[in-house]
N, CA, C and O atoms as CSV, one atom per row, in Angstrom:
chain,resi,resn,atom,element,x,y,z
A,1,UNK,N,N,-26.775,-0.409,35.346
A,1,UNK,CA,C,-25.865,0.570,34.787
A,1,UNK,C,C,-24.764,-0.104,33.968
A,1,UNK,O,O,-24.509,0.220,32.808
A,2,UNK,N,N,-23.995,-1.263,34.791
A,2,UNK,CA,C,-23.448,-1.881,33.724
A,2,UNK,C,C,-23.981,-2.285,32.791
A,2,UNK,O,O,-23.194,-2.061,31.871
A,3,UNK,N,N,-25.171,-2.938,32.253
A,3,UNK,CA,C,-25.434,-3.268,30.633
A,3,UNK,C,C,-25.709,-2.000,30.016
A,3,UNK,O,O,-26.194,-2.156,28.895
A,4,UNK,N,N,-25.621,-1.253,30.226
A,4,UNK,CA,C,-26.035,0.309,29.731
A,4,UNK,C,C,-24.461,0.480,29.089
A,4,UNK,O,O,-24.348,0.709,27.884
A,5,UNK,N,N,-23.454,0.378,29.810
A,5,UNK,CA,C,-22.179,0.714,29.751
A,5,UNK,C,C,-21.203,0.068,28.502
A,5,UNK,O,O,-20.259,0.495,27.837
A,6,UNK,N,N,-22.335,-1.794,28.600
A,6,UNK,CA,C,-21.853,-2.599,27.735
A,6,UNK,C,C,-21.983,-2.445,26.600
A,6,UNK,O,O,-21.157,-2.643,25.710
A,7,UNK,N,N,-23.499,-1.916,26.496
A,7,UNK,CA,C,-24.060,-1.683,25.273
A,7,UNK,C,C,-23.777,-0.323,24.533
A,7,UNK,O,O,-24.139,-0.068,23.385
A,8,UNK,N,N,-23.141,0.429,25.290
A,8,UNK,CA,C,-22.596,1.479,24.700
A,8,UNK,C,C,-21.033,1.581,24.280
A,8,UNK,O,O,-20.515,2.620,23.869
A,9,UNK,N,N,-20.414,0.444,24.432
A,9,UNK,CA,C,-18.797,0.253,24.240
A,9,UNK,C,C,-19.133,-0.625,23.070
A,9,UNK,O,O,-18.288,-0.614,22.175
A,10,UNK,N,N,-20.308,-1.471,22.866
A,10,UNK,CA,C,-20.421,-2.130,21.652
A,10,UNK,C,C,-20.774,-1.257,20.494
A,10,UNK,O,O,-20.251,-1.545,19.417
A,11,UNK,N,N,-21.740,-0.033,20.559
A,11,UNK,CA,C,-21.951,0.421,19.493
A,11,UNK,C,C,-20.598,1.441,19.233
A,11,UNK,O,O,-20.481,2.019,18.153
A,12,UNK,N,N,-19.889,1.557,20.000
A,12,UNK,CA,C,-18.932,2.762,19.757
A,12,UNK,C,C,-17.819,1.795,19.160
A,12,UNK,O,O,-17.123,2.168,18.216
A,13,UNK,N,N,-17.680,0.608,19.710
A,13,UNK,CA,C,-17.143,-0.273,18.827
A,13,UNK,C,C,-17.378,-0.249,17.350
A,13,UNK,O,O,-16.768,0.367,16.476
A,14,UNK,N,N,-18.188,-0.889,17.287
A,14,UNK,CA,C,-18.864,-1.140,15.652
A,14,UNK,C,C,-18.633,-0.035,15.096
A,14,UNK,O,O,-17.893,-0.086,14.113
A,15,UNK,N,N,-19.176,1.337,15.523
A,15,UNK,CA,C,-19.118,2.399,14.692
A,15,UNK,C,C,-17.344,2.742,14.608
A,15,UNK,O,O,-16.998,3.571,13.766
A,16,UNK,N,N,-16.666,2.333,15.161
A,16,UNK,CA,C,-15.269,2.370,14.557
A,16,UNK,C,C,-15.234,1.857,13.975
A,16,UNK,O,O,-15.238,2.560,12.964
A,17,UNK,N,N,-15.159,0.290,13.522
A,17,UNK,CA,C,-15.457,-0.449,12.351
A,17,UNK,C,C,-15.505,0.090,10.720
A,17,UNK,O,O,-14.868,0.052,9.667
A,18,UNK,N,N,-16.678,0.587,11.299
A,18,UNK,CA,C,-16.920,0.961,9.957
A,18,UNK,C,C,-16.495,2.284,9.232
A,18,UNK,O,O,-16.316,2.480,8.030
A,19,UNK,N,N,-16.408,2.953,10.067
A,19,UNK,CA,C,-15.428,4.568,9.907
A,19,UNK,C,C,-14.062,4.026,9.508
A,19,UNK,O,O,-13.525,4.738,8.660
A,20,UNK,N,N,-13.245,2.810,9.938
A,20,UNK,CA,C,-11.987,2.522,9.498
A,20,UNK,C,C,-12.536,2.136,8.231
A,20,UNK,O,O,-11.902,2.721,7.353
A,21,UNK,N,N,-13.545,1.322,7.691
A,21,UNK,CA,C,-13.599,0.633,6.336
A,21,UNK,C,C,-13.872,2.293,5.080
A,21,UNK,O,O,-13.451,2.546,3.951
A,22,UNK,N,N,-14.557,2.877,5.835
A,22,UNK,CA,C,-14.905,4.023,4.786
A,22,UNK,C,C,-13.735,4.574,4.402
A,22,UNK,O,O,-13.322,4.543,3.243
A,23,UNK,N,N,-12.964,5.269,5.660
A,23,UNK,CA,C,-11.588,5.851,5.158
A,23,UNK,C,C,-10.553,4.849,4.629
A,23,UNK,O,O,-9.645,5.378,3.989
A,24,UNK,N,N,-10.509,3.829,4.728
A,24,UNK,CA,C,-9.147,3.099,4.181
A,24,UNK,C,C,-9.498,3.084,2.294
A,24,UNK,O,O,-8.711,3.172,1.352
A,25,UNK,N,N,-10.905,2.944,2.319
A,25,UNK,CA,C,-11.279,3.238,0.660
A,25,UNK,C,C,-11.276,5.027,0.009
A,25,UNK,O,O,-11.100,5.490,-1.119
A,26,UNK,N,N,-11.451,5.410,0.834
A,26,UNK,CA,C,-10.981,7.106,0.284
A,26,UNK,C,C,-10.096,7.328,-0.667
A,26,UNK,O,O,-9.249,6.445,-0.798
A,27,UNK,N,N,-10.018,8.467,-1.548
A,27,UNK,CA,C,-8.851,8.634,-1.965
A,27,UNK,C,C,-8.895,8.353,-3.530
A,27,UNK,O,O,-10.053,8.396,-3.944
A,28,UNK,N,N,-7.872,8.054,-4.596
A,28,UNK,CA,C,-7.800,7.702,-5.976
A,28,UNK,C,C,-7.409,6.431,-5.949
A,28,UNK,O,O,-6.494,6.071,-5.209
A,29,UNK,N,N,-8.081,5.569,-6.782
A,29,UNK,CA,C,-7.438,4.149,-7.248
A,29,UNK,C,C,-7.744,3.711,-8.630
A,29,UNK,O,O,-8.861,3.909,-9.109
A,30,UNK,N,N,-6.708,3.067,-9.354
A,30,UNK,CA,C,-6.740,2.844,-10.725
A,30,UNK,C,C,-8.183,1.598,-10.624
A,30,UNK,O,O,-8.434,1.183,-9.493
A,31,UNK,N,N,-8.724,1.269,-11.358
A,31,UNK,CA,C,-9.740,0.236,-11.791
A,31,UNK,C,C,-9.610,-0.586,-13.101
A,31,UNK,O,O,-9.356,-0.167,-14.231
A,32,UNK,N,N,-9.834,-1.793,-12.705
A,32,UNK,CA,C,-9.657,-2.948,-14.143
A,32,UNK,C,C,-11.110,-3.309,-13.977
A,32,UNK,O,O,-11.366,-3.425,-12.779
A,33,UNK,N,N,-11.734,-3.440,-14.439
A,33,UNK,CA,C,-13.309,-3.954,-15.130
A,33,UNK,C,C,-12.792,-5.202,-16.274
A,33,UNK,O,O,-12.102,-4.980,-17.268
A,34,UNK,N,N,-13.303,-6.498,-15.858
A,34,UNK,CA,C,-12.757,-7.405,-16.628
A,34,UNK,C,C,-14.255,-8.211,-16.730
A,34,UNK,O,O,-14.901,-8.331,-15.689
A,35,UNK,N,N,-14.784,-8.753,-17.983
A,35,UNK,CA,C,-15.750,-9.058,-17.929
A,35,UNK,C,C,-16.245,-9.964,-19.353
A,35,UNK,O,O,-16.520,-9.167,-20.250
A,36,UNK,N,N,-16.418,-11.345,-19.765
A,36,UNK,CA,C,-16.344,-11.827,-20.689
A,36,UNK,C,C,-15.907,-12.124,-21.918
A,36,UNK,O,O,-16.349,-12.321,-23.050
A,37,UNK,N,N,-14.045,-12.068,-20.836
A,37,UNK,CA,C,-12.980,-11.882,-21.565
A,37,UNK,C,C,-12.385,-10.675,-22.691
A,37,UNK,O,O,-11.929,-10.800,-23.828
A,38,UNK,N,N,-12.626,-9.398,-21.776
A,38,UNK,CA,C,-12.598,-8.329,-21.886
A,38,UNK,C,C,-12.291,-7.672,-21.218
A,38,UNK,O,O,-13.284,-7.692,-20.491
A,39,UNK,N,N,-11.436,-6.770,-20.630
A,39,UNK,CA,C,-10.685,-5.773,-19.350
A,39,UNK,C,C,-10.253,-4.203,-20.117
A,39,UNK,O,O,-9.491,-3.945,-21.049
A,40,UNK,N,N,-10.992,-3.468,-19.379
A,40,UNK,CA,C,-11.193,-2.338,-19.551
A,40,UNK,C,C,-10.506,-1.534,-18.098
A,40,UNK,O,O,-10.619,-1.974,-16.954
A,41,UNK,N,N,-9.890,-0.450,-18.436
A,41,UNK,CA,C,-9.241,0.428,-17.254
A,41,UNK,C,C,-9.503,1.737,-17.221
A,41,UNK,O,O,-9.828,2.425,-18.189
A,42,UNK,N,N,-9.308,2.234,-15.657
A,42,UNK,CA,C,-9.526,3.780,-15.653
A,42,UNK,C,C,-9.389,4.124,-14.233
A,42,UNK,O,O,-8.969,3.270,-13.453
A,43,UNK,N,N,-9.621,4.985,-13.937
A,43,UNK,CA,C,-9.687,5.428,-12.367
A,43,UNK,C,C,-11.173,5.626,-11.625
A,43,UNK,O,O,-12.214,5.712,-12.274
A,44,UNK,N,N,-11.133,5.665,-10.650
A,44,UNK,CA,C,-12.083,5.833,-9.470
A,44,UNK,C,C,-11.919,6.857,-8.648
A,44,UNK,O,O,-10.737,7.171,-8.504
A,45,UNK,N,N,-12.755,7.545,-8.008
A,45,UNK,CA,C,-12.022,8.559,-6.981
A,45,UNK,C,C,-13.218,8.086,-5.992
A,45,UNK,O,O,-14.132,8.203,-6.809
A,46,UNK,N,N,-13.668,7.769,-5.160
A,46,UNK,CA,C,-14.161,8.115,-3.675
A,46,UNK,C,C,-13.733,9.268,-2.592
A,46,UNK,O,O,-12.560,9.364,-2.230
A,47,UNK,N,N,-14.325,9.771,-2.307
A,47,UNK,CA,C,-14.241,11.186,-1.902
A,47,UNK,C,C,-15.236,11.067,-0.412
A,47,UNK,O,O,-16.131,10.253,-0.183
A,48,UNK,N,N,-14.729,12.166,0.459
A,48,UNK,CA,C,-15.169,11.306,1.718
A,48,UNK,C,C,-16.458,11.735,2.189
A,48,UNK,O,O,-16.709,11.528,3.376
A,49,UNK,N,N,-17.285,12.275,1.493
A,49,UNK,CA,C,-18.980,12.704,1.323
A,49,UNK,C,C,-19.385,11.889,0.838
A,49,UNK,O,O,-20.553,12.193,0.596
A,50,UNK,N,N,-19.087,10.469,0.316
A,50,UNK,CA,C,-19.584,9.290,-0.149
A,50,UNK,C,C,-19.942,9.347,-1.870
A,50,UNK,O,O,-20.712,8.643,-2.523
A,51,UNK,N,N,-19.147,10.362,-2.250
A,51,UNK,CA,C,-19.606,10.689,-4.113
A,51,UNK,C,C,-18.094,10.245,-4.370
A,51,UNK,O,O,-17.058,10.308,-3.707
A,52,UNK,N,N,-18.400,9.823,-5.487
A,52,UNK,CA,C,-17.225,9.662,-6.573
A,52,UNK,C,C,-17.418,9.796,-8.043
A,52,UNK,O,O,-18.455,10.059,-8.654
A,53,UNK,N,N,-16.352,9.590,-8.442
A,53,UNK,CA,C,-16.157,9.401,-10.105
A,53,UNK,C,C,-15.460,8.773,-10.631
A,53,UNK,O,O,-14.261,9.012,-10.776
A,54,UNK,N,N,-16.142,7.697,-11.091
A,54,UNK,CA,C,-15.411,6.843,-12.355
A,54,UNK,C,C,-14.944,6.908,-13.741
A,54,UNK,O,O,-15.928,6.906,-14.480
A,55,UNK,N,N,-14.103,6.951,-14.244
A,55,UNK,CA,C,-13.330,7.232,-15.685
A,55,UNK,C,C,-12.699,6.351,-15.915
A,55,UNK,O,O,-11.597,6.049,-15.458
A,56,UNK,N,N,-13.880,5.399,-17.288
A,56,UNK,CA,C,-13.055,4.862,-18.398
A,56,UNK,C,C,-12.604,5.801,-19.797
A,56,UNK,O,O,-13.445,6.545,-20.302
A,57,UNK,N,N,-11.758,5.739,-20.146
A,57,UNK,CA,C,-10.753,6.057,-21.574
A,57,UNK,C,C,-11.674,5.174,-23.175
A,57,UNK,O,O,-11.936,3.977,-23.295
A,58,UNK,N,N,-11.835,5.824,-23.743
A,58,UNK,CA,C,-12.412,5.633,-24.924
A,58,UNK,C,C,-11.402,4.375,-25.756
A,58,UNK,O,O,-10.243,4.579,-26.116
A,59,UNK,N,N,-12.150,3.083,-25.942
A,59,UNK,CA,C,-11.257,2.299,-26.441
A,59,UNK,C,C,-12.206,1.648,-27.742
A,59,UNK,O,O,-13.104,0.907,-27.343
A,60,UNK,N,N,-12.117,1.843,-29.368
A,60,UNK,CA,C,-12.886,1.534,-30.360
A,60,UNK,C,C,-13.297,-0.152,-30.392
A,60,UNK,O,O,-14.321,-0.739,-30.741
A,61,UNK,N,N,-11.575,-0.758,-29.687
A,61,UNK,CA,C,-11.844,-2.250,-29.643
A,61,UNK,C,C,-12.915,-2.927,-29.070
A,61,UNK,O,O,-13.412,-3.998,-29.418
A,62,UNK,N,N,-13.378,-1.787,-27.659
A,62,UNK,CA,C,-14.207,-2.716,-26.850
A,62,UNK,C,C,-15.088,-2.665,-27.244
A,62,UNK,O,O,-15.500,-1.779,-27.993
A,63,UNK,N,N,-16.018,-4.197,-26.619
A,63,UNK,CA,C,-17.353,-4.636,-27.109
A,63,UNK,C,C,-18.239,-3.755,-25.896
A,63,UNK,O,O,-19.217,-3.111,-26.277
A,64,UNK,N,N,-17.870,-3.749,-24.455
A,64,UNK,CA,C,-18.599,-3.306,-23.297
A,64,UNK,C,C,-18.418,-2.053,-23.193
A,64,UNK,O,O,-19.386,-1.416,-22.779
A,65,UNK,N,N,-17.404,-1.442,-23.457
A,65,UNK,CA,C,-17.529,0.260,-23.226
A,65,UNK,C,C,-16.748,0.746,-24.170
A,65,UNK,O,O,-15.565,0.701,-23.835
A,66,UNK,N,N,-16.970,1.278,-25.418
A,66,UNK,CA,C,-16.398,1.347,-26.230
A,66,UNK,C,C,-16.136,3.065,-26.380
A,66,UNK,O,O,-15.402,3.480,-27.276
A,67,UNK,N,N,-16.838,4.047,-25.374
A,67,UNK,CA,C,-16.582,5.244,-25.314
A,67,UNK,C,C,-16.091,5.860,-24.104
A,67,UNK,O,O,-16.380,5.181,-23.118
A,68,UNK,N,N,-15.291,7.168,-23.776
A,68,UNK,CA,C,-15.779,7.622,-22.578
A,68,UNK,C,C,-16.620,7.864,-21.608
A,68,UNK,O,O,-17.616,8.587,-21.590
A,69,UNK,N,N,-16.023,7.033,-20.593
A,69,UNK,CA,C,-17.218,7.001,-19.752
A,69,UNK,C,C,-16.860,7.838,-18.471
A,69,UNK,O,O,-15.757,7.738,-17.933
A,70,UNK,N,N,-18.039,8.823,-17.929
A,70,UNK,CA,C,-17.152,9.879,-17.015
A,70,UNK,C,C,-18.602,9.711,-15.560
A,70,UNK,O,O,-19.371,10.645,-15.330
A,71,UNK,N,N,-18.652,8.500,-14.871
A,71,UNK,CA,C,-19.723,8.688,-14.398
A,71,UNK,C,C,-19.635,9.144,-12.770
A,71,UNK,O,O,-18.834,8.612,-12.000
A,72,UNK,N,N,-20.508,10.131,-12.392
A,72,UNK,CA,C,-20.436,10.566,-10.979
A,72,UNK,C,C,-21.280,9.352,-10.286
A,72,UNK,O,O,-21.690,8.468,-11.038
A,73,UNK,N,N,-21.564,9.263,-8.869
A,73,UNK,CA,C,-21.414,8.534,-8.300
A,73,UNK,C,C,-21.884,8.432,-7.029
A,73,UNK,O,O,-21.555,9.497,-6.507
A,74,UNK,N,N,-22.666,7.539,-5.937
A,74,UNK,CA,C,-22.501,7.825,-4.765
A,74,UNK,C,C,-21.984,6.028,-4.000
A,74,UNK,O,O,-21.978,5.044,-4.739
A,75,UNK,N,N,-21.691,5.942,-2.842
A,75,UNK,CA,C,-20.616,4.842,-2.854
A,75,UNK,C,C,-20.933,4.312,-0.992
A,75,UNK,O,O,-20.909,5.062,-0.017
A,76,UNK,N,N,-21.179,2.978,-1.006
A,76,UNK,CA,C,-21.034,3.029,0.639
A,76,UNK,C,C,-20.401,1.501,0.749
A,76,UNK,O,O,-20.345,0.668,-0.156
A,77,UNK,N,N,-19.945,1.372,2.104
A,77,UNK,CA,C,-19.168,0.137,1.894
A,77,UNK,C,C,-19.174,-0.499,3.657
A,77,UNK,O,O,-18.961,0.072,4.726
A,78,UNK,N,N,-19.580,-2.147,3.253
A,78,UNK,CA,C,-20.026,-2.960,4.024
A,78,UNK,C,C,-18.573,-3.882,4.334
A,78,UNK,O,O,-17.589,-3.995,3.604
A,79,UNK,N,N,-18.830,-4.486,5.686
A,79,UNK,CA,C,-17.786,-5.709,4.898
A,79,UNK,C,C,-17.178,-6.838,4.025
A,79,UNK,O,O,-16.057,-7.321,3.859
A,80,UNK,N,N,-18.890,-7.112,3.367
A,80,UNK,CA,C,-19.206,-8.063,2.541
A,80,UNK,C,C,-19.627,-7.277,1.205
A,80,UNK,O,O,-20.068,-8.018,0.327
A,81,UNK,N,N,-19.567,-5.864,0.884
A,81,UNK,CA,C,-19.837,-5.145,-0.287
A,81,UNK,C,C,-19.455,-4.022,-0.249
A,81,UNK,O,O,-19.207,-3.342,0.747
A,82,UNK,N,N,-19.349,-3.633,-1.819
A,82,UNK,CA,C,-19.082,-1.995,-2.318
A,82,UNK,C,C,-20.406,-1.694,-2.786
A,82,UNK,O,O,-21.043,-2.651,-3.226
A,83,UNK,N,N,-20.906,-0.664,-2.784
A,83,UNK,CA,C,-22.027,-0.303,-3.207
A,83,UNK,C,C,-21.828,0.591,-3.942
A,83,UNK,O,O,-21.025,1.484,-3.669
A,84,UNK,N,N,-22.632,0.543,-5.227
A,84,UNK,CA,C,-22.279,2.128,-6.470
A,84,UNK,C,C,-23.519,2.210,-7.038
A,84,UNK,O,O,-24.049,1.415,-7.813
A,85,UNK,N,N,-24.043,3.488,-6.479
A,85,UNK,CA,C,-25.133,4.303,-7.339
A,85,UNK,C,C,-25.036,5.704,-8.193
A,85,UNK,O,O,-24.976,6.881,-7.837
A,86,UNK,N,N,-25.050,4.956,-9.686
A,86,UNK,CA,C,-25.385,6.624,-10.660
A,86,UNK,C,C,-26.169,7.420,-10.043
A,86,UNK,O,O,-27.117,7.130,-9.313
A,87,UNK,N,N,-25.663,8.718,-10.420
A,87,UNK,CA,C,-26.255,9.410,-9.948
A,87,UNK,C,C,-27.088,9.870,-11.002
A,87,UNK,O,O,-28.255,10.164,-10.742
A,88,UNK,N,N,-26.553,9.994,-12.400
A,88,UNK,CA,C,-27.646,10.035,-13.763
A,88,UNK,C,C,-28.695,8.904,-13.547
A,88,UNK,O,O,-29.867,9.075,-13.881
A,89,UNK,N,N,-28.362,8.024,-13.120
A,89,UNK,CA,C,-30.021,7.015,-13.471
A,89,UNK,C,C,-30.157,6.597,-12.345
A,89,UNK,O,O,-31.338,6.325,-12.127
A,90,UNK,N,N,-29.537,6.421,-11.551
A,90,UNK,CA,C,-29.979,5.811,-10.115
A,90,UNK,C,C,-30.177,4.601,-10.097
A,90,UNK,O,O,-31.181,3.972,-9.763
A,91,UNK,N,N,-28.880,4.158,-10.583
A,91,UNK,CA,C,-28.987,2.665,-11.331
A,91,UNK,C,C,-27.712,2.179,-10.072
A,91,UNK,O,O,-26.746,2.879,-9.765
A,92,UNK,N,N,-27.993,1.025,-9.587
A,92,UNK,CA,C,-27.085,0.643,-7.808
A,92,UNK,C,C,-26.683,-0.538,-8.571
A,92,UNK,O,O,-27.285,-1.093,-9.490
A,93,UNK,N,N,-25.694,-0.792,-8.093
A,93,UNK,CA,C,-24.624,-2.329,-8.427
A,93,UNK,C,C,-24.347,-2.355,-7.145
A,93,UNK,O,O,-24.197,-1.261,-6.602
A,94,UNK,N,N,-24.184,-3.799,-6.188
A,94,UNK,CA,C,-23.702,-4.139,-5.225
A,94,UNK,C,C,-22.532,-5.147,-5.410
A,94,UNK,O,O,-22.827,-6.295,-5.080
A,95,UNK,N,N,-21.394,-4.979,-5.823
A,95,UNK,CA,C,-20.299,-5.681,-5.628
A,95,UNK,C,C,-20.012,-6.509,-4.690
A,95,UNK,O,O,-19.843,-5.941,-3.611
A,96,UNK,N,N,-19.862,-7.876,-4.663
A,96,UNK,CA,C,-19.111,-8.249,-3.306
A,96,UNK,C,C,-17.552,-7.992,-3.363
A,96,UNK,O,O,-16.834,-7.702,-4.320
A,97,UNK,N,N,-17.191,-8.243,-1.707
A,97,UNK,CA,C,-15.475,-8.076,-1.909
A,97,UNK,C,C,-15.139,-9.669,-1.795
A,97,UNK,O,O,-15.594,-10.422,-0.934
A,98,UNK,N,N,-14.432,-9.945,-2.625
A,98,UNK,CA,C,-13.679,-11.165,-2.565
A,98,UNK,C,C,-12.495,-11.182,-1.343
A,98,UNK,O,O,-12.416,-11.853,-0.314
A,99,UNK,N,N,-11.528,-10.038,-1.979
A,99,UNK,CA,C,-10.640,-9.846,-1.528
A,99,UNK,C,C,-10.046,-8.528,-0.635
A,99,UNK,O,O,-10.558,-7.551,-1.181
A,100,UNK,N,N,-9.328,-8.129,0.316
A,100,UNK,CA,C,-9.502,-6.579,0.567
A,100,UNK,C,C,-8.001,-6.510,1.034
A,100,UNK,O,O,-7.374,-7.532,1.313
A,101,UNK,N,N,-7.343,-4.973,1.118
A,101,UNK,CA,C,-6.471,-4.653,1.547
A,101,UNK,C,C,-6.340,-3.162,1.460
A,101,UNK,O,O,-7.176,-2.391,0.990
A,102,UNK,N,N,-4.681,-2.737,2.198
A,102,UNK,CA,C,-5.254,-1.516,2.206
A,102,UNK,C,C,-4.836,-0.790,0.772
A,102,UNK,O,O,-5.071,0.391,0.515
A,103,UNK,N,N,-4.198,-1.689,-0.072
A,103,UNK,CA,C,-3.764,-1.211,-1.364
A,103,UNK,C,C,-4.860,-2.071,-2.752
A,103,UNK,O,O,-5.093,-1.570,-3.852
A,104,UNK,N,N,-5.294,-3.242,-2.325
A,104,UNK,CA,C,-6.061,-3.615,-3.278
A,104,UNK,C,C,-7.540,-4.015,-2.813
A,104,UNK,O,O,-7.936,-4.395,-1.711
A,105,UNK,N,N,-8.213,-3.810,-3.992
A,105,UNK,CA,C,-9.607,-4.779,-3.561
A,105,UNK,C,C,-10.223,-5.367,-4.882
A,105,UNK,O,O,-10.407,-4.772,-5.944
A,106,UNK,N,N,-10.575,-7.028,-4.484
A,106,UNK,CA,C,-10.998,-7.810,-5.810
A,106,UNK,C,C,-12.594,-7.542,-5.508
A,106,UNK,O,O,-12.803,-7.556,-4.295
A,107,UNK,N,N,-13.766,-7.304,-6.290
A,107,UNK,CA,C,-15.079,-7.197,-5.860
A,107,UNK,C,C,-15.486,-8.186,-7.195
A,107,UNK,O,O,-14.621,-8.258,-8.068
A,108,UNK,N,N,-16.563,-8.836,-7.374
A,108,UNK,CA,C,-17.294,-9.669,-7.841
A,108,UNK,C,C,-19.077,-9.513,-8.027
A,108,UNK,O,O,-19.959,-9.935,-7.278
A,109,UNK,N,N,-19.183,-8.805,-9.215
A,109,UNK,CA,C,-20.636,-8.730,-9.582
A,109,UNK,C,C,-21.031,-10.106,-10.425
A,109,UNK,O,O,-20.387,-10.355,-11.445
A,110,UNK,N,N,-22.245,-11.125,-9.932
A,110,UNK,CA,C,-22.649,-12.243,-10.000
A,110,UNK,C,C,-21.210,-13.101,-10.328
A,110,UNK,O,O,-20.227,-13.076,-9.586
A,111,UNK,N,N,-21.306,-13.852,-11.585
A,111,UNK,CA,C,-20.132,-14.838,-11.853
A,111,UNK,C,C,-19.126,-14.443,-13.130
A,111,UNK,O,O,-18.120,-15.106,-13.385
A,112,UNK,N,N,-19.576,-13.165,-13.962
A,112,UNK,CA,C,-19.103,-13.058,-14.831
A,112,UNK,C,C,-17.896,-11.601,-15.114
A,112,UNK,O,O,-16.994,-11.315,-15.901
A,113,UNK,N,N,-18.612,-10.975,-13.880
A,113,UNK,CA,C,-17.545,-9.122,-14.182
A,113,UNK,C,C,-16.865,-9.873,-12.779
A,113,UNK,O,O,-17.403,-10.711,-12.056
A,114,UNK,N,N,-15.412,-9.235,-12.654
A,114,UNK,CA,C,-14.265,-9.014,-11.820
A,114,UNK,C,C,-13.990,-7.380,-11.729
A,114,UNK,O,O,-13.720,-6.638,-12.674
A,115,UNK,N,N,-14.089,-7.136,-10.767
A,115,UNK,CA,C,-13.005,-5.733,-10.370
A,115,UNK,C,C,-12.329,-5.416,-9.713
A,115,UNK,O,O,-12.612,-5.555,-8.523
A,116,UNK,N,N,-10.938,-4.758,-10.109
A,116,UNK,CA,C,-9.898,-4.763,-9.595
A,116,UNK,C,C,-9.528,-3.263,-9.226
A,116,UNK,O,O,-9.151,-2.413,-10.032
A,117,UNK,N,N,-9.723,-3.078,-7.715
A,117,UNK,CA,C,-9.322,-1.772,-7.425
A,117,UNK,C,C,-7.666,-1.347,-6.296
A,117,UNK,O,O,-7.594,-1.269,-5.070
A,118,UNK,N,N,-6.574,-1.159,-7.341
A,118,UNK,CA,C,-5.438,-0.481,-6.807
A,118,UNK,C,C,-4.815,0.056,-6.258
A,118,UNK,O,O,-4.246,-0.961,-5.862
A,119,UNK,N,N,-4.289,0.824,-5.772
A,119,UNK,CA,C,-3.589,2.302,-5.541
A,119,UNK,C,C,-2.369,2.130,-6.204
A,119,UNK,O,O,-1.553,3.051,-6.245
């Protein structure tokens, strides 16, 4: 009965874990997309059904996103990643987190994009 007991304080463990990581990312945060010496901005929303929306601002200068970009979203998050799947193409990016807090987070796609998420 006790390992029954153990093993059930561990998963109720963990599953707090990760319920704190989902909600501390909830909510609106500004976004910097910086990427072969290029930084582009806009907002994010995560929403707590795991959808969001990303909005970049139409900028003629840029080489990487040079229009509005208004993309919906679905979103899950590890301790070692952000996860983002279009929902138009079903196209997944796995971010790592470099860095985390409850106001910022640095994520890192391969060696060349940086992202910087605010409040």
């Amino acid at each position: 009965m006790r390992w029954h007991t153990f093993t059930l304080a561990i998963l109720i463990l963990s599953s707090c874990e990760s319920s704190d990581e989902v909600t501390s990312i909830q909510g609106d945060w500004h976004i910097t997309f910086e990427a072969f010496e290029e930084a582009r901005s806009g907002t994010i929303q995560f929403n707590s059904d795991n959808t969001g929306l990303l909005k970049f601002y139409a900028d003629a200068n840029s080489e990487i996103l040079p229009g509005n970009e208004n993309v919906t979203l679905t979103w899950k998050i590890t301790p070692s990643e952000l996860i983002l799947e279009r929902l138009d193409n079903n196209f997944v990016l796995n971010y790592s987190i470099v860095n985390q807090s409850s106001d910022r987070i640095e994520l890192r796609y391969l060696d060349d994009i940086t992202i910087i998420l605010a409040r």
